[in-house]
N, C-alpha and C positions, 0 to 999 in steps of 0.2 A: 551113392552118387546123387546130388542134389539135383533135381529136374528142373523149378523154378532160376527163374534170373534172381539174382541179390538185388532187392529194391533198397536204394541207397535214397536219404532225404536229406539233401542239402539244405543250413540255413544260411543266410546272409543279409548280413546290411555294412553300408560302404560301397559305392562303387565307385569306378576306378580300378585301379589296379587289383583288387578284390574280384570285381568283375571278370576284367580279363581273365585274369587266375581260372576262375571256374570255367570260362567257357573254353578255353584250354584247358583243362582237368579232363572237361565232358566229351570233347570233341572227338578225343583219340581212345576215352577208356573202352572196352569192346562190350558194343550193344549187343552182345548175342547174350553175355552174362551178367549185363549189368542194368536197372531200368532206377535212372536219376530220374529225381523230382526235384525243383527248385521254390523253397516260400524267401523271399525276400525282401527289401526294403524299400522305399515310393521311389528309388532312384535307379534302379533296375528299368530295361528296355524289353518285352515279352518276346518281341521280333528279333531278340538277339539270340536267343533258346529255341528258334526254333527247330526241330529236327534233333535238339539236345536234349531235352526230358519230357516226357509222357505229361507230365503236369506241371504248371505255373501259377504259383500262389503270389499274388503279393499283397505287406500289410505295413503299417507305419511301425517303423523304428527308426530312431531317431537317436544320433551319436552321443547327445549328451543327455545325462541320466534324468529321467522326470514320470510323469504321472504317467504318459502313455506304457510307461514299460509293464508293469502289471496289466494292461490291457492285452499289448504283444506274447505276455507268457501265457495267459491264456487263451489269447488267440493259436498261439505254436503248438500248446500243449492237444489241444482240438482236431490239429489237422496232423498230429501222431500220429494221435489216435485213431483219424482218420484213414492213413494211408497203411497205417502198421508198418514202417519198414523195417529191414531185418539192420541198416544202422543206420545211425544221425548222424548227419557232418555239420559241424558249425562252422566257419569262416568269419573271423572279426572278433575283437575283443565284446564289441556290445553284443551280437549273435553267438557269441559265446557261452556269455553268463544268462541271457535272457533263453536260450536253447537248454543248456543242463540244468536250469531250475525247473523248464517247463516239462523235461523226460524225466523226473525222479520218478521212482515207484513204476516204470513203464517198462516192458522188457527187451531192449533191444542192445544190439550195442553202442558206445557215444564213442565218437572221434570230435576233436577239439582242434583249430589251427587262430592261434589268433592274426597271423598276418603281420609279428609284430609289436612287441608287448607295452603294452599301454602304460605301464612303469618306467619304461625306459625313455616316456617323453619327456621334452624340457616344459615342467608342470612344477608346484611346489612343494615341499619334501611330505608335507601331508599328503598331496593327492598320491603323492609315491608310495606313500606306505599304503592307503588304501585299496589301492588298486593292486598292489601284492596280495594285500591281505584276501582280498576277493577272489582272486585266480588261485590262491594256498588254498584257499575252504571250496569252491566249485572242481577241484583239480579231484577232490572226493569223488566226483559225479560222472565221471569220463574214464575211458579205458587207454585210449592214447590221446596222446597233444603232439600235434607236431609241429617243429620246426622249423620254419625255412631256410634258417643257416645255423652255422657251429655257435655262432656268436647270441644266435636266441638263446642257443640251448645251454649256453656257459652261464646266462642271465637266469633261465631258468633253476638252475643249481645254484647258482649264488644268491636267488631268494629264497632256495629249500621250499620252491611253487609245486614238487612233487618228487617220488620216488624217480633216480636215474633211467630203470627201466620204464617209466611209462614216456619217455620223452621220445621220438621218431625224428632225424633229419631227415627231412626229402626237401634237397633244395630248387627253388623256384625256377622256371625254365618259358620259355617262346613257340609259339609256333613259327619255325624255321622255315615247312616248307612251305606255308602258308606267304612267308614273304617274299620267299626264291620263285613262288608262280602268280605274283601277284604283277602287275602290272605299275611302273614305276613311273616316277617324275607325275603325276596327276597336280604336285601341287608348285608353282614354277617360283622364281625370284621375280619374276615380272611382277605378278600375280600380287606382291605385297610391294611392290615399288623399292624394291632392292634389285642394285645393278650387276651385271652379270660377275664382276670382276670384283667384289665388294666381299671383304671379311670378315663371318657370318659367324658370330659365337651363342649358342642357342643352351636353352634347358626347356625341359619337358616336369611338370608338375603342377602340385594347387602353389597359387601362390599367397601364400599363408609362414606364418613362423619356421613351421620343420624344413621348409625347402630352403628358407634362406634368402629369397628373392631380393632383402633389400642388400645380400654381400654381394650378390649378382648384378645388381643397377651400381653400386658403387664402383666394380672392375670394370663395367662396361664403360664408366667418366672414366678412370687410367685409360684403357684400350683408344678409344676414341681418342684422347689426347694423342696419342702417341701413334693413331692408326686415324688417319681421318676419314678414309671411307669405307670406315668398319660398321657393319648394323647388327643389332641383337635381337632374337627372339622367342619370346616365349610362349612356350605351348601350356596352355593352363588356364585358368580362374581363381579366383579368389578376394578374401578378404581386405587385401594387402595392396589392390591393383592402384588403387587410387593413390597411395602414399608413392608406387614408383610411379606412376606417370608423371605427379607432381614434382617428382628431384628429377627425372630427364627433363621436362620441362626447366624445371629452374636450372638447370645445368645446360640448357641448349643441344639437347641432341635427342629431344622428341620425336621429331620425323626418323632418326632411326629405329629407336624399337618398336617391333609390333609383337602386339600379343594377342592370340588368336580365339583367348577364351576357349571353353572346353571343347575337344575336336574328337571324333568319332575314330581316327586312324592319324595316331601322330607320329608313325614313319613318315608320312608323305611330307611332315616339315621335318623331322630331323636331317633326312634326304636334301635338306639344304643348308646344315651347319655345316662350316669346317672344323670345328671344337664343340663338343658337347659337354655338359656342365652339371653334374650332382654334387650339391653344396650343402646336404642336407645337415640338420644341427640333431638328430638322430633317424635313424633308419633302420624297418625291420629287415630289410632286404637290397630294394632300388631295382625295382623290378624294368626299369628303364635302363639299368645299368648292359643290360646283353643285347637289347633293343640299339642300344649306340654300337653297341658290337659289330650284329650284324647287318646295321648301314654300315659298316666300314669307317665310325667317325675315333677322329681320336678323341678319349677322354680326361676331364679333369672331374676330381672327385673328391670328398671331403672322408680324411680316416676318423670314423666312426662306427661304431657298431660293426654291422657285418660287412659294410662295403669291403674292407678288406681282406675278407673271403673270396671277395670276387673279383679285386681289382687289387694285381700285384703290380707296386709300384714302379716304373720304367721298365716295362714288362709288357702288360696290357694296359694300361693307364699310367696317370698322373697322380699320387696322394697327394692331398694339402691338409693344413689344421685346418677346425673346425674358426667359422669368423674368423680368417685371418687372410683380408684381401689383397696387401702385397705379396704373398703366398699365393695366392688364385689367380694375379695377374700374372706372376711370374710365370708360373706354368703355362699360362696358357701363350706367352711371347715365345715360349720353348719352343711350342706347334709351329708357331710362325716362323720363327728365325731357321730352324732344320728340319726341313722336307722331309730328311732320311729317316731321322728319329721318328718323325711322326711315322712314317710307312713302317716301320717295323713296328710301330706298336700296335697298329688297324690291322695286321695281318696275324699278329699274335689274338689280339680279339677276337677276331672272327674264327679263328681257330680253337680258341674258346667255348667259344658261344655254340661252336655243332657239337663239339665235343662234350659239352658240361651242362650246357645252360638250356635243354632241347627239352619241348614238351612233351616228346613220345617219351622220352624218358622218363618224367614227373608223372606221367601218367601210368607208364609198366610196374613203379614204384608204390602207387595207389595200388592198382590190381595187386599185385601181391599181399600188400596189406590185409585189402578185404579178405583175399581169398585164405588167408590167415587168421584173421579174424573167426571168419565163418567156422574155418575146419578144426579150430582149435575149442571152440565152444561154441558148437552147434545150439541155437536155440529150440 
């Protein structure tokens, strides 16, 4: 019977949704057998760990590949070695690969999650193959990879990225009760000079290429046409913001979207869409996708990848193609035109979402893992 706690040493870089992920991992795994460590990336907040791991490293990594990354592998490799833990967890395709290079020859166990596989972005057919080839050759380095949906793990086998057994689904999930006692409405429609009676189509994201943002500002011109005191908005930052402010602008309906740049708790705006919006042009998950759920919004979503794993068409959502805006508006005049439709679908979601999408669950899921891990090859 093992006396010590399993020290468990998370890596990561990404935050965001990455972020949340783990602190929901940590939150519910049980500290009596488990002592998490976190080394992660300059965009990580320490204040957000606290009370969730014993130790907080942070060091630069940086998403796109360059000279710092052999600093990072030795820096990770270091603080292994430092802490010994009995496994490694990586989180992110870049903490990934810079993590199992830096535990070779080290004895511990490695878990691997990329979040999402970096092949599957819209990139070009080279960067595609590379970035297969790199997860086939580090896949040597790890004992499990896991999945956050069926649809990783159908990409994972279709690049022959590793044997079948080493693949694990544990799909992504929320903390539920964390919203059911949180205290609601903090962020209002006054607040952004949106009026009480005004209909409110939002998404939550970076607003960058994968999210879609500019098929988003195009249905919000349809909508608007057709809905004149309709307002949009978007929870997010990004590269891209400038290119939308510019077409609302040239299109005259500026003063309605607001975008709120990156927000610490983007329940308290989704809590003011009437239609929520995943338009993404690939996705490892849509870890926002249960987050609409349990506000109770109805959603539109784009089928791709895993999303429809999680969103069964007139069901719990809406599918639409990927770019394909008379398709995204059409849906979403659906919400509008039939009340009814909508409430069966927010009630199917949210029924969902305790059911499937809960983080005690993703977290009992973990526990098992390790404790399998450990007992099956004891180090």
């Amino acid at each position: 019977m093992r006396k010590n706690k399993i020290k468990i040493l998370h890596v990561a870089q990404a935050a965001g949704g990455v972020d949340r992920y783990i602190q929901m991992l940590l939150k519910y795994l049980n500290k009596d057998l488990f002592d998490n460590i976190l080394i992660c990336s300059q965009d990580f907040h320490e204040e957000d760990y606290t009370n969730l791991v014993s130790d907080f490293e942070q060091i630069v990594m940086n998403r796109e590949i360059g000279s710092e990354d052999i600093k990072a592998i030795r820096k990770v490799r270091k603080l292994i070695k430092k802490y010994q833990p009995d496994i490694v967890y990586s989180h992110s395709s870049k903490a990934g690969a810079i993590t199992r290079i830096a535990n070779i020859g080290i004895k511990n166990h490695c878990i691997y999650n990329p979040h999402g596989w970096a092949f599957n972005m819209r990139c070009s057919n080279g960067k595609k193959i590379l970035y297969a080839f790199i997860e086939r050759t580090l896949a040597l380095f790890c004992e499990k990879i896991i999945c956050i949906s069926d649809a990783e793990k159908k990409s994972a086998l279709n690049k022959k990225i590793c044997r079948k057994n080493k693949l694990q689904v544990i799909f992504n999930g929320i903390d539920v009760a964390a919203y059911e006692n949180a205290v609601h409405g903090e962020v209002k429609r006054k607040d952004l000079d949106i009026p009480k009676d005004a209909f409110v189509v939002g998404m939550v994201g970076r607003i960058s290429a994968q999210k879609a943002p500019d098929i988003f500002i195009k249905v919000a011109k349809l909508i608007k046409n057709e809905i004149p005191s309709a307002h949009f908005i978007i929870v997010g930052s990004g590269n891209q913001e400038g290119d939308i402010k510019e077409y609302a602008s040239d299109n005259n309906f500026l003063d309605s979207l607001h975008i709120t740049g990156w927000v610490e708790n983007p329940m308290s705006y989704i809590e003011l869409f009437d239609v929520a919006c995943l338009l993404s042009r690939w996705e490892g998950f849509g870890l926002v996708l249960p987050e609409y759920m349990l506000a109770e919004k109805p959603i539109v979503a784009s089928r791709v990848d895993a999303i429809p794993n999680i969103i069964r068409d007139g069901e719990n959502g809406l599918l639409v193609r990927v770019d394909d805006v008379n398709d995204v508006y059409n849906a979403i005049m659906k919400y509008y035109k039939d009340p009814s439709m909508k409430e069966l679908i927010v009630t199917c979601g949210l029924k969902d979402v305790k059911e499937k999408f809960n983080a005690v669950r993703v977290s009992e899921e973990h526990e098992s893992l390790f404790k399998n891990m450990m007992e099956k090859n004891e180090i």
